[in-house]
TORDO-208892 format. One record per residue (C-alpha): x, y, z. Coordinates in pm, whole numbers, plus 32768, in hexadecimal, padded with zeros to 4 digits. Layout:
BEGIN
XYZ...
END
This chain:
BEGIN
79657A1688BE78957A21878F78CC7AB6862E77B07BAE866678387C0387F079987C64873178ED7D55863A788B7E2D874D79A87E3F87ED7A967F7487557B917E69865B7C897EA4856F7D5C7DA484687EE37D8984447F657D13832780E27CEC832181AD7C5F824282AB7BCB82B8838F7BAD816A83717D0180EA849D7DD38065855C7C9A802785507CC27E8A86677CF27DBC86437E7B7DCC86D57E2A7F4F88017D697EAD88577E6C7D7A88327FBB7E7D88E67F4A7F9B87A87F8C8068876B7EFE81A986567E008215857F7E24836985BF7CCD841D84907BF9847C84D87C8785F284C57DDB858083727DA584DC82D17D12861C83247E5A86EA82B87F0C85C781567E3B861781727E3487A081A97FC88783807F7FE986937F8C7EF6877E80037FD688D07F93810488567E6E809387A17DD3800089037E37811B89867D4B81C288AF7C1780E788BC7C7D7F9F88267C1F7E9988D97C747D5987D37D617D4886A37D457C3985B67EA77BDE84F87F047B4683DA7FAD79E184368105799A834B822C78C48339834279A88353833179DB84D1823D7AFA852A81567A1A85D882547941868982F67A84872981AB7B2F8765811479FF881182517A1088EF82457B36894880D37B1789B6810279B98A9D81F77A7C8B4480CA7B258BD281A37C618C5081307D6F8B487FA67DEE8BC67FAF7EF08AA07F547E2A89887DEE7DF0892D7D727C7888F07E527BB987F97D997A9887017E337A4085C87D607A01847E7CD8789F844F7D76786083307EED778A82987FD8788782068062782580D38184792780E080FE79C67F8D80167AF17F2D7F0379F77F587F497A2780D87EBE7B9D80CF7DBD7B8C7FEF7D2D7A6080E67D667B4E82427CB57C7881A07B8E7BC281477B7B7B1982997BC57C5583477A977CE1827479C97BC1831D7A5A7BED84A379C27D7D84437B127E4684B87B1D7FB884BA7C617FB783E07D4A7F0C836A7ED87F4A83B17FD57EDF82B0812B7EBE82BE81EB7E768184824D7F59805E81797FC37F4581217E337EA780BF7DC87FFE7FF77F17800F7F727EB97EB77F117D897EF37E067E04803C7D987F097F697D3B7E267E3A7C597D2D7F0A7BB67E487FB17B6D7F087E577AFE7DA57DD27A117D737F0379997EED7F0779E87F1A80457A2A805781237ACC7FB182277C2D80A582377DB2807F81F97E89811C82F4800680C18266814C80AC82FF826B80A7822F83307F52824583AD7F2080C084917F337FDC83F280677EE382D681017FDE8253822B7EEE80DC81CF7FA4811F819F80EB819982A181E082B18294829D825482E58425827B8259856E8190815485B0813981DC86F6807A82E586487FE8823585507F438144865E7EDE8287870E7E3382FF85C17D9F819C85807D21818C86D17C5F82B886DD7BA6825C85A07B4980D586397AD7812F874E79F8825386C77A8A837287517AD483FE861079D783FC84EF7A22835F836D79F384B2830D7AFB857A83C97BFF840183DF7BF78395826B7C97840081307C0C83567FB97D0382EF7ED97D3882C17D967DD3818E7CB67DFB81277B717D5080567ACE7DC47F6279CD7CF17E8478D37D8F7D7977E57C527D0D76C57CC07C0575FC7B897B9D75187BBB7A3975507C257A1576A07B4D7B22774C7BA77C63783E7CBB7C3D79447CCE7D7B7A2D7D817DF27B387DD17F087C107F2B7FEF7C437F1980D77D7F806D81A97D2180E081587BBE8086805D7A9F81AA805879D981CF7FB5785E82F57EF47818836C7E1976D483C87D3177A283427BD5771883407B1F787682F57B7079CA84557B037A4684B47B697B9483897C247BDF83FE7D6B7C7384777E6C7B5185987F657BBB86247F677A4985BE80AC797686398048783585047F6C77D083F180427843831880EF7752821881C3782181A081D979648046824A79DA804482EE7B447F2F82FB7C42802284087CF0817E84A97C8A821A84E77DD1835A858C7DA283F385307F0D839783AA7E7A8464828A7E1D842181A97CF783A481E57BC0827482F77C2F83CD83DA7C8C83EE84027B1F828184907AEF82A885407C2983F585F27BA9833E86297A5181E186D17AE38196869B7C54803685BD7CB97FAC85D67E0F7F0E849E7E9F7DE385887EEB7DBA86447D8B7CF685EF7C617D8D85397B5F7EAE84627B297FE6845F7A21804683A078FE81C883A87897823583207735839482D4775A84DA82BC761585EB8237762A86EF8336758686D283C8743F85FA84C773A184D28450746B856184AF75C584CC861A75E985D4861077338634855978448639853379BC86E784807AC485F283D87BB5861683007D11858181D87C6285E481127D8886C3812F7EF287BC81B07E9887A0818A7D5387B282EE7C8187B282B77AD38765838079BA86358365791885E383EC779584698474777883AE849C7645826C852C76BA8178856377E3801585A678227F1085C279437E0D84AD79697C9584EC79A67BD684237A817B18831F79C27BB8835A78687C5D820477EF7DC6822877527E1A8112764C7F7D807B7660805580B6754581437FB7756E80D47E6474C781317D77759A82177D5A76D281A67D74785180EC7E1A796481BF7E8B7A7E80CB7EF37BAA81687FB07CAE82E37F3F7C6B82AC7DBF7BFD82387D237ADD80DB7C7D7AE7803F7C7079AA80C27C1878657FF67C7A7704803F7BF075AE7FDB7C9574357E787C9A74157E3C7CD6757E7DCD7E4875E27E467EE177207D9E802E77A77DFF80FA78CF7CD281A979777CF782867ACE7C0B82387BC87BC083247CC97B2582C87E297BC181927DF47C0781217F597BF281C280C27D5481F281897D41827D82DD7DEE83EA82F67ECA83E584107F44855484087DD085EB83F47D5A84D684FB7E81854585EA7E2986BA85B17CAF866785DF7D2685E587387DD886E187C27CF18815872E7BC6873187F77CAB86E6891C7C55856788F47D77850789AC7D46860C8AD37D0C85778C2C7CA7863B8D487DF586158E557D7B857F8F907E59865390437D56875B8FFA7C40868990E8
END
């Protein structure tokens, strides 16, 4: 079958990490860790009720950590009729971030509806940034398999193939399925060595940290502000503490920036926040304020790094600028509570009983 024979069919992408939630956030909280096994249901749930819902073809991420072996499995066994076709990107996995950005521009290209992830809020990052770079409105429907998942939601993923399947195969339109959200936007000038930018779709945090280290940031005592696409108070990681300070929704205008102290006369007061599972420490504030859509902050702090949703990614030096600008209409996610409720207000899933014939 062709390229152009696939694009009409009703498609969607999975992405799935397969190495998510094992940063040292997992090690320091005594969280747990979904197994590669676990993850796979977690997929072969998703791709059942999808089909059942239109899809006819679901084009997966391929990875090293044993998705694909167990999926493929699972299909030779040839017992399970549910799921619709199976092909895996044509691509080698390289077991880093490169691995995402490389499926979401090929799903892009193989035209799916959507595009399910399943990871926590850097996996989610990652999908979002290539489709913001491409300008693309192809959708994000999440499922929450990380370590700090502030973006995506938990749910079954029965539903959320339900909701994604609807939208695919056309029975619901973009209008009433999809939700816009918003990021943050960070840009790093440096007069010599040009503009770096990148995106945050939670929290950019600021840290005087000198080196990226291990990556994933569940220490409060170096931060120095934090800029929030959304304060969710019922989040964990660092957009709790916004969301404890002056609640965000995902859906409402603006964002929040948080300067931070660190004792003193500077702390106006302090907080305790669930920076991380199971993970609850105080946190000393010196000031707040909302931010407006399209109004760049500067950076105070001189040099140090960029922490994008919960791991360090950018480092800036003195002489370097760093700005933090909200974006809204970012990126497309599909919104599986209104797509569900669309559903059963237009009885999508009603079936006339054959009893009654």
């Amino acid at each position: 079958m062709t390229r152009v024979a696939h694009a009409l069919e009703a498609s969607i992408g999975v992405v799935a990490n397969p190495v998510s939630a094992r940063d040292i956030r997992r090690i320091v909280a005594n969280a747990g860790n979904l197994q590669i096994t676990d993850r796979v249901n977690i997929v072969l749930r998703l791709l059942s009720a999808a089909a059942s819902c239109g899809v006819k073809r679901a084009w997966i991420m391929p990875d090293r950590g044993g998705i694909r072996s167990l999926l493929e499995r699972h299909i030779r066994r040839g017992t399970d009729h549910s799921l619709p076709a199976i092909e895996f990107l044509d691509m080698q996995p390289t077991s880093t971030v490169e691995d995402t950005f490389t499926a979401t521009r090929l799903l892009q290209r193989m035209g799916v509806s959507a595009i399910v992830v399943l990871g926590g809020d850097g996996t989610h990052r990652a999908v979002a940034r290539q489709l913001v770079d491409d300008n693309s409105a192809v959708p994000i429907a999440g499922l929450s398999t990380g370590t700090n998942n502030a973006f995506p939601e938990m749910r079954e993923p029965t539903i959320t193939g339900m909701a994604v399947g609807l939208f695919a195969s056309g029975r619901i339109a973009r209008a009433q399925a999809l939700a816009r959200n918003k990021a943050i936007e960070v840009r790093i000038e440096d007069a010599r060595a040009g503009t770096r930018r990148d995106i945050a779709i939670v929290d950019a945090a600021i840290t005087h940290d000198h080196s990226l280290g291990a990556r994933a940031l569940w220490k409060t005592n170096s931060l120095v502000a934090l800029y929030l696409a959304f304060a969710d108070p019922q989040a964990i990681g660092l957009s709790a503490i916004g969301g404890l300070l002056q609640p965000v929704g995902r859906l409402e205008s603006g964002g929040l920036a948080v300067q931070l102290a660190h004792g003193g006369r500077e702390a106006l007061l302090s907080l305790h926040a669930p920076i991380a599972p199971g993970m609850v420490r105080p946190v000393d504030i010196a000031s707040w304020q909302r931010m407006v859509a399209g109004e760049a902050l500067p950076v105070l702090a001189e040099a140090g790094t960029v922490a994008l949703d919960g791991e360090r990614e950018l480092g800036f030096e003195h002489g370097q600028r760093v700005d933090m600008t909200l974006r809204e209409n970012a990126f497309f996610t599909v919104d599986v509570a209104r797509c569900m409720g669309f559903a059963a207000n237009a009885q999508l899933l009603r079936y006339t009983s054959s009893l009654n014939h």
